[in-house]
Each structure stands twice: as structure tokens, then as C-alpha cells.
N, C-alpha and C positions, 0 to 999 in steps of 0.2 A: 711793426710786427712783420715780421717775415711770412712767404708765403707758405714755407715748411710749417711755421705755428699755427696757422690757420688755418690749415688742410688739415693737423695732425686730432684725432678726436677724440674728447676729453668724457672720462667713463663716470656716468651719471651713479652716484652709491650713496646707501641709507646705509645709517648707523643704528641699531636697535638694541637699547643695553639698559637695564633696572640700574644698576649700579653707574654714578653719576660719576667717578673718577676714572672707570673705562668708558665711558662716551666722551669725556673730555678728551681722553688721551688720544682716541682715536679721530675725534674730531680736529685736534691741534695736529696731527701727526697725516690725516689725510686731505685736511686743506691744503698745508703747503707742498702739495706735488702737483706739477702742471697735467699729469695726466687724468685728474682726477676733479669733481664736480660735487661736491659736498650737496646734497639736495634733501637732507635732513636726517635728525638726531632725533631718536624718540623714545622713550623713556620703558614704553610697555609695548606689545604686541596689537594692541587695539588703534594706539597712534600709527607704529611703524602701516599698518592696515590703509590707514588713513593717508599719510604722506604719500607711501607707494600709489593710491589713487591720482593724488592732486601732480606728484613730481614723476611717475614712468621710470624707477631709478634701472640702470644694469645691472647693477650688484647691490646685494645685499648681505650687509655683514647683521646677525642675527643673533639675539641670546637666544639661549632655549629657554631657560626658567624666567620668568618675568611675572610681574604681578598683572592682574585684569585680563589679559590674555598672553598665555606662553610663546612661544618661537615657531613652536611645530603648527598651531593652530592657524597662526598670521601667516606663516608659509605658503600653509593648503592654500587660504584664502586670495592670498598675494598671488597664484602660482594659477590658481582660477581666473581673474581679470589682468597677469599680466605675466606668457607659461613661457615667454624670454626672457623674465629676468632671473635671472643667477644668484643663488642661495645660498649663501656660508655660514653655516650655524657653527654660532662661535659660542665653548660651552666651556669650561672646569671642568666639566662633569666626567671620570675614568670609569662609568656604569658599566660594566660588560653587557649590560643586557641596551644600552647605547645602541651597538652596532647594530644588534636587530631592528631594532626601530628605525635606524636611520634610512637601512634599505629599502621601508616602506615610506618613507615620506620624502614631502616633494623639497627635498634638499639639492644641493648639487656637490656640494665640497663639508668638509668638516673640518674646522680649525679649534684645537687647544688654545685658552688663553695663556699657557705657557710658552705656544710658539713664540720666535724669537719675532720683531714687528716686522722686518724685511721678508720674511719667509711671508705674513700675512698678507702685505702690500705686494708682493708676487704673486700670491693665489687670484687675489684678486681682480689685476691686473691681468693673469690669465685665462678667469672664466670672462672677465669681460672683451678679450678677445676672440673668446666661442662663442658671444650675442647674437 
């Protein structure tokens, strides 16, 4: 390994999605990049809660709708024991009444699951070098 690989620092990111064929996608799609640190996949807002304890992630790619607990709620929570790590709620949802909420919660970025995945893997990739 080179000393450039070693020095270069790989961004710690949870994956948080009800829907099992986008945690897959996202999972297969952001293990293979070197810049990047898979440190868990969690299904509901109560796990992602939980993981962000045990693994300290940088980023966090987030649903908002989840079953047991939502996006916005594991946020607050996540953003109380850990107010560096970086939030991309990643939603479907075109609500207009969306954008109000999101000003008041402790989000950092918003990503459509329509965005293209390059555009994803850049956001996040850029809030984790605002850590």
C-alpha cells in the first residue's frame, strides 16, 4: 500500500432505509469505493440510533419514512450524541410542506431518491469533507 492510500481518509457512512432493495443498492454501490467505510445498514430509524452509537459514522444517508422510528426523529437523536456527523435525508417524498420541516430539523443536505447515484456519492463525499 502506498503512503498516499494510507494517509488518504476513508468517510465512516450509515445507510438507513425500510426498503431492502435501496439499502442493498446503496450498500453494494458504496462499499466499492475506496473513499468510503460502510459502518452499517439499518433497516428503521431506532437501529440506524443504535449503529450511529456503536460505529461514530460521518455521514449519514437517512430515509425519512421508516417504520419504529422515522428519519427525522433518529436525526434529532443521532445529532444530540454525535452534532458532527452529517445528515442526508434521503426521501421520494416531493411534499411542499417538506421544505419547511427540513429547515427546522437537524439535517444537513436533502437528497431525492431520483437523484442520479454520482450526484449522491458527491454529496456525500462533500458533507464528509465539511466533518
Amino acid at each position: 500500500m502506498s503512503k498516499q492510500a494510507t494517509q488518504q481518509k476513508t468517510l465512516r457512512v450509515l445507510i438507513a432505509d425500510d426498503h431492502e432493495l435501496t439499502r442493498y443498492t446503496l450498500e453494494l454501490i458504496l462499499s466499492n469505493r475506496q473513499a468510503f467505510t460502510l459502518v452499517g445498514v439499518a433497516r428503521n430509524g431506532k437501529e440506524a440510533l443504535e449503529m450511529a452509537k456503536e460505529n461514530a459514522p460521518d455521514v449519514l444517508v437517512m430515509d425519512l419514512q421508516m417504520p419504529v422510528m422515522d428519519g427525522l426523529s433518529a436525526s434529532t437523536q443521532i445529532k444530540q450524541t454525535h452534532p458532527k456527523a452529517q445528515i442526508i435525508a434521503y426521501s421520494s417524498l416531493e411534499d411542499p410542506k417538506m421544505e419547511a420541516t427540513m429547515e427546522n430539523a437537524p439535517i444537513d443536505a436533502f437528497c431525492s431518491k431520483e437523484t442520479p447515484t454520482e450526484d449522491l456519492i458527491h454529496l456525500i463525499q462533500q458533507l464528509g469533507d465539511n466533518h
